[in-house]
N, C-alpha and C positions, 0 to 999 in steps of 0.2 A: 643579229638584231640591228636596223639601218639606227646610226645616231640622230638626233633631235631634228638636225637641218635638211638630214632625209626625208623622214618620216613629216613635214612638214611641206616639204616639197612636192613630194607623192600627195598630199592632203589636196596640196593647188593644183594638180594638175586634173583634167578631163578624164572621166574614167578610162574611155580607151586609146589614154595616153599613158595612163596612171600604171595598164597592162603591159605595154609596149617597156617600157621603165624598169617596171617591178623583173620584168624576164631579164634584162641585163646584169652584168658582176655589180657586186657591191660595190667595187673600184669604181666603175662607171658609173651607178649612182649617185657616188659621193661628190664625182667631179662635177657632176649635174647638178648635184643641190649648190655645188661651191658657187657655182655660175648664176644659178639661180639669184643666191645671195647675194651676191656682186651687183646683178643687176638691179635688186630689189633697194639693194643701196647707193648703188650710183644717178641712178636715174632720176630726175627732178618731175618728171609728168608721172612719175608713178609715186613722186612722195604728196601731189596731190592727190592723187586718185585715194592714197592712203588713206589722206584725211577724211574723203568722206564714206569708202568703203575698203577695209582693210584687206578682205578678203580678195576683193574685183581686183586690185592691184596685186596680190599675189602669184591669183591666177594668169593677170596679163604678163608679169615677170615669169612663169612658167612656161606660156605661151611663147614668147621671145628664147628662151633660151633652147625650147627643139626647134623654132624655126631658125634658128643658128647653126644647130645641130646638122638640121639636116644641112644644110649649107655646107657646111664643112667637105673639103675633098676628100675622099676616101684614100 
């Protein structure tokens, strides 16, 4: 069962990102919500976005962490 920041994670994302996500290990979702989180807290244009739509900024925190992702070197 994915914990709170998962399952929240998954909530932000695109449905079919949301597929792409859900198929990986739990490990790797976890690290992806961690990211997630980070992002959602680090970043200052996403704690306005916050303000006026809580949601819009989760998702665009979602968005940013698989376009990282994919970034990443294999």
């Amino acid at each position: 069962m994915p914990n709170d920041s998962v399952a929240r994670f998954l909530a932000a994302l695109a449905p079919e990102d949301r597929e792409t996500v859900v198929a990986r290990p739990g490990e790797e979702q976890e690290r992806l919500a961690a990211a997630w989180e980070r992002e959602l807290e680090g970043d200052d244009e996403l704690d306005v976005l916050d303000e006026v739509s809580p949601p819009a900024a989760e998702a665009e925190a979602a968005r940013r962490v698989l376009r990282q992702e994919s970034d990443r070197p294999v």
